[in-house]
N, C-alpha and C positions, 0 to 999 in steps of 0.2 A: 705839855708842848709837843705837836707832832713833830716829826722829823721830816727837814725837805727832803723832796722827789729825789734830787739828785744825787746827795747824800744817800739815800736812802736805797740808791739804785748800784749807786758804788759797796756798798756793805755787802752786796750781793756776787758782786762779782767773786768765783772760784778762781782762784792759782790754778794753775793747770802747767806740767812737766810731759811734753811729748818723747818718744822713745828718740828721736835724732837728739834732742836738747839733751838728756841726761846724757848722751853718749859725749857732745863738748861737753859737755859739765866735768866729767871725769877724765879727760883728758884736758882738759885748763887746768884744774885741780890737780891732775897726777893721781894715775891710779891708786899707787902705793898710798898716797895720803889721803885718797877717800877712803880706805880699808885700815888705815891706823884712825882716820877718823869716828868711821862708823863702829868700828872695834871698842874704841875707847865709849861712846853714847849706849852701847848694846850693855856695857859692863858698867855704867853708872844708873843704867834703868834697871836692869836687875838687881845692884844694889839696895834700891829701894821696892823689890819687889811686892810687900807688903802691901802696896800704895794701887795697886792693879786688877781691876774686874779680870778674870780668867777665865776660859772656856776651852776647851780640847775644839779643834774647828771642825765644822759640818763637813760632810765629804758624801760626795754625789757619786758610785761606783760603777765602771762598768765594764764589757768587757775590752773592748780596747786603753782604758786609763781612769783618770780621775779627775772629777772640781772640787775646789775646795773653796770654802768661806772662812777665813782667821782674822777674830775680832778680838779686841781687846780695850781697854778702857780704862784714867784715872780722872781723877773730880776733873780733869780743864781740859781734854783728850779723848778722842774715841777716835780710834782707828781702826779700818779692816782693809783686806787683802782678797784678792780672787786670784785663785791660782789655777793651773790644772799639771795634770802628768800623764802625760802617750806617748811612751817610748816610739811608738810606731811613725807618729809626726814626721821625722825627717822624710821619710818614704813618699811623703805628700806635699814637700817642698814648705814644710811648716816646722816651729822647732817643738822640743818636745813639750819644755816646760814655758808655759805666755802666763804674766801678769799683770793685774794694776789695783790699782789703792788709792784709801783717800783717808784724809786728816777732818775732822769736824770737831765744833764747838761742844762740851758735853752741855756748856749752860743754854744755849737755843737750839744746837741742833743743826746749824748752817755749816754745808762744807765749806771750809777753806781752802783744801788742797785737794788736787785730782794728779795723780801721774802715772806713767809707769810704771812697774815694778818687776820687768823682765830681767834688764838688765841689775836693777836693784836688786830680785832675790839673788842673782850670786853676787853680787857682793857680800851682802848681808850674811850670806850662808858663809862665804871664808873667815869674813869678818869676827864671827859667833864660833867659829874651829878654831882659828887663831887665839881667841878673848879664854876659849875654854885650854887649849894646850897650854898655854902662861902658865895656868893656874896648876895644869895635872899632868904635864910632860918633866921627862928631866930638865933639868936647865942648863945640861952642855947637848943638850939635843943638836944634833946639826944635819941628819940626813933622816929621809923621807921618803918611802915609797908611796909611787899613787897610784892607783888602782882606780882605774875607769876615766878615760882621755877626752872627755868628752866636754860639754858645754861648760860645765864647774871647773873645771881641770886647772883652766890657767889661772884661775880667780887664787883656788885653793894653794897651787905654788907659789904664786905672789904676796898672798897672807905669812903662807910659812915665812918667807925668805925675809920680810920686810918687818915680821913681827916676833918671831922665833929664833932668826937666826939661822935658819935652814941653808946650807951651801953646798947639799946633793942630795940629787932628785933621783930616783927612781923611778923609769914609768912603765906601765904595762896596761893594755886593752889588748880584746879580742879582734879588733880590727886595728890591723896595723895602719891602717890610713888616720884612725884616731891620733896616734900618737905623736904618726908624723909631723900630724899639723897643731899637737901639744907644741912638742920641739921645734919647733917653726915661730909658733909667735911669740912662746920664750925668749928666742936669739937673741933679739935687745937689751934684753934687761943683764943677762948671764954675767957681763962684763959689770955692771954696778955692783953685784954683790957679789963677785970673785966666786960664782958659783960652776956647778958642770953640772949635766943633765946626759942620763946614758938609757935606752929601749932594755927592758929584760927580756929575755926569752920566754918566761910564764908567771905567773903570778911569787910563787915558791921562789925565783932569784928576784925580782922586785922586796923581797919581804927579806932576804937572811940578812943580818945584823943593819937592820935600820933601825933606829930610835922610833921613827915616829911610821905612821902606816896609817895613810887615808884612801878608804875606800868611796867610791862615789859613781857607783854603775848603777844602771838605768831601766832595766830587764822588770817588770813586774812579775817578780816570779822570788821563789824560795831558793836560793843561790849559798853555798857555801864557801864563797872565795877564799877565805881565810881559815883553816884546820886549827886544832888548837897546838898539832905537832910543829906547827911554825912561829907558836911564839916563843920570846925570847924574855929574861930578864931582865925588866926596867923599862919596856915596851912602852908605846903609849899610841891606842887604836884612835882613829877618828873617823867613826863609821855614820856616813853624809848618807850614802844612794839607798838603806833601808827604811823609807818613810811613807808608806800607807799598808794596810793590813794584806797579808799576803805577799808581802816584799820584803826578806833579808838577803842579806849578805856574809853573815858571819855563821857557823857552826856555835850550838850551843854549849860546847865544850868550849869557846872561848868566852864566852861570859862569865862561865866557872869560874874561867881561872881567873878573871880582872875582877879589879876593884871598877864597877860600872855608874856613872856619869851619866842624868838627864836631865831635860830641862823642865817640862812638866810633866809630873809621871803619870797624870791618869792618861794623858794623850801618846805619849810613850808608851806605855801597856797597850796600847790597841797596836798601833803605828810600825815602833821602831823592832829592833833587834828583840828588846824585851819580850815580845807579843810571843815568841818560843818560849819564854817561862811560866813558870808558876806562877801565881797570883802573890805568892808572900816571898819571890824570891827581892833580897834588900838591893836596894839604888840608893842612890842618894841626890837629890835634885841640886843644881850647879849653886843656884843661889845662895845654898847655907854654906857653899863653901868659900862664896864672896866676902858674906857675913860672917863668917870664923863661927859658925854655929857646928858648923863640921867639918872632918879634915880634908884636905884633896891626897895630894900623895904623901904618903908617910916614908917611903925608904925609896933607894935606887933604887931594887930588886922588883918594888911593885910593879905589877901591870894593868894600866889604867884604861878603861874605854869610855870613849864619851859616843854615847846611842843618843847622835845628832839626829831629831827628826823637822827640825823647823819649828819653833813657836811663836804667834801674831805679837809679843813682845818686841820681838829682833826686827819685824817690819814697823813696828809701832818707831823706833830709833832708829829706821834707816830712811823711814819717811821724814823725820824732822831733821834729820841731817842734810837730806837732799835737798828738801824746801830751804833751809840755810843757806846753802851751798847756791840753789841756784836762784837767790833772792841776792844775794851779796854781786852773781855773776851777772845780775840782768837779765836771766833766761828763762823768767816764767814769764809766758801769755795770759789772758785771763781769759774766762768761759761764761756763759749764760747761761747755770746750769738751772738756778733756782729762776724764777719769772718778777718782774719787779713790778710791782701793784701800788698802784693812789693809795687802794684799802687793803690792807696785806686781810680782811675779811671776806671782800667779795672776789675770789678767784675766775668767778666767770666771767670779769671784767677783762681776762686776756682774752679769751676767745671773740667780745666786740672789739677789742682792740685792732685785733689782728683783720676784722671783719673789716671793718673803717676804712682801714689801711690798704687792705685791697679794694674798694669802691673806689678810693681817692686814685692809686694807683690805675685802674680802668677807667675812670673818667679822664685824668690827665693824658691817655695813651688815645682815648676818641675828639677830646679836645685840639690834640696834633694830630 
C-alpha cells in the first residue's frame, strides 16, 4: 500500500532549532536546569556506552583555527556536529567557537532534527565538567578557580555552583575586560546560591587552596597555565581550553602527579593535555568509572584531572535534550530539508516540478 502524498510529505519535514529559539528555550527553562538536565542525559548515555559507534572526529587544520566533524551513532540515532575554533574570531566581529548539528533516523536515514549547537556546545561542555567532577572531585568541594573568562566561563560557574556546590569563584584571564564581564553577568545568580566571586591578580592567586581548578582558555598554542608547583592535596583539575593537537594548557608535570580522567582516549591522545605524553602513559576513560569497572577517586589527598576535550557523545545528549525541551515549549519550526517526491525513485521529477511551477507562475503574471 503506498503511502499518501501528504503524509508522506509530512514525514519529511526536519525539526529545526534556530540560535534565537534555543536561546528562549534556555531561559523559559532556566539555565541552571537545562545544565542539571543535560548533565544528568550526558551521564545516562555514557552509562550505556557500550551501545555507541565511536570515532575520534575529523579535523580540518589550519593556520588560523579548526573544523571539526563529531559523529557518533547507536541502533535508532546517528548524530553529528560541526564545530570550528579561531581564537582570532572576535577580532572579526565573529565568535570564536560556531556550531550546529542534527539527529537522524539510523533505520532510513531521514534527518529529524537540524539546530544549533553554538550556544548548545557550552552548555553541554559545563554540563560534561560538572557530570565528570560529581564523580572525581571532593565532595565538600565548594570553591573554584577559573581560568580563562571567556565565552565558556559563565556556563562552567553555573554548572559548578548549581551541580557541585561551588559557593567561591576565582577568576583570572589575561584580559581584564574578560573577567569583568565574567562578573558582570554572574551578578544575578550570586544571591541564589549564597555565593561570592573575587578577580585574582595571576593565575598562581586564582589557583592556592582551591578545591577545584577549571582551565578554559582559548590560545592555540602550547600554554603552561598551571605548574605542577601549584598544586595542592586533594585538588581536582578540569582542563576545558586544551582540545585540538597543538593546544594545552597544563605543564606535563601535572599529569604526573594526577590521577588523569578522559572520555575517549584515542581522541584524547591526539587532542587533549595527554598529546604531551607517552603513548603508554595510563588514563582511565570516565565511563568505567560510571560503571564501577574502575575507580574515580580513592582518597582526599588524590589529585584528580579530567583532560576534557569534547566527545560527539555529549552532543549526541544534548541534542535530544534540546529537541525535548523545545518540543514540549512549542519552538521548533520545521524545514524542507529532504524534497518530497510522488516517486521517492524518480528524483528528477523535482526539477519538472519546479519547472511547471514557473511557467504557471509566468503565464499568470502575462495573463494580468
Amino acid at each position: 500500500m503506498s503511502i499518501p502524498q501528504t503524509q508522506a510529505a509530512a514525514q519529511l519535514q526536519t525539526d529545526f532549532l534556530s540560535a534565537s529559539d534555543a536561546a528562549r528555550l534556555v531561559m523559559r527553562t532556566g539555565i541552571t536546569q537545562v545544565l542539571r538536565l543535560m548533565s544528568e542525559a550526558i551521564e545516562a548515555d555514557f552509562m550505556r556506552w557500550q551501545d555507541f559507534d565511536k570515532s575520534a572526529r575529523t579535523a580540518a587544520h589550519s593556520a588560523s583555527g579548526v573544523i571539526e566533524l563529531m559523529p557518533v551513532a547507536d541502533a535508532q540515532d546517528y548524530a553529528f556536529k560541526y564545530v570550528n575554533g579561531h581564537p582570532h574570531n572576535p577580532q572579526r566581529g565573529l565568535p570564536t567557537v560556531m556550531a550546529f548539528g542534527a539527529l537522524a533516523d539510523v533505520a532510513t536515514g531521514m534527518p529529524r532534527f537540524v539546530s544549533e549547537l553554538t550556544l548548545t556546545t557550552a552548555l553541554r561542555t559545563a554540563a560534561t565538567s560538572a557530570m565528570a567532577a560529581k564523580h572525581l572531585a571532593r565532595k565538600d568541594s565548594r570553591s573554584m578557580a577559573l581560568i580563562g573568562n571567556g565565552s565558556q566561563s559563565e556556563f562552567q560557574a553555573l554548572a559548578f555552583m548549581e551541580l557541585l556546590g561551588v559557593r567561591e569563584l576565582r577568576l583570572f584571564d589575561i584580559d581584564p575586560a574578560a573577567s569583568q564581564k565574567l562578573l558582570r553577568n554572574l551578578q544575578p545568580f550570586l544571591a541564589q546560591f549564597s555565593a561570592r566571586v573575587s578577580i585574582a591578580a595571576s593565575a598562581a592567586d586564582a589557583v592556592k587552596d582551591a578545591d577545584i581548578v577549571t582551565t578554559a582558555t582559548a590560545d592555540k598554542t602550547r600554554a603552561t597555565i598551571i605548574q605542577a608547583p601549584l598544586l595542592q592535596s586533594g585538588m581536582h583539575l578540569n582542563a576545558v581550553g586544551g582540545d585540538c593537537p597543538g593546544k594545552t594548557e597544563l605543564a606535563a608535570a601535572v599529569l604526573h602527579r594526577a590521577s588523569v580522567f578522559v572520555e575517549y582516549e584515542p581522541q584524547t591522545r591526539m587532542e587533549g593535555e595527554l598529546q604531551q605524553m607517552p603513548t603508554d602513559f595510563a588514563v582511565t576513560e570516565l565511563w568505567r568509572v560510571l560503571q564501577k569497572q574502575a575507580p574515580g577517586r580513592t582518597s582526599a589527598e588524590e589529585i584528580t584531572l579530567f583532560d576534557s576535550v569534547g566527545f560527539a557523545l555529549e552532543d549526541y545528549s544534548a541534542l535530544r535534550t534540546m529537541h525535548r525541551l523545545a518540543r514540549q515549549a512549542g519552538l521548533l519550526s520545521q524545514i524542507e530539508l529532504i524534497p518530497s517526491l510522488p516517486d521517492p525513485k524518480d528524483l528528477f521529477a523535482l526539477l519538472m516540478q519546479s519547472h511547471r511551477a514557473q511557467v504557471i507562475q509566468l503565464s499568470g503574471r502575462q495573463t494580468a
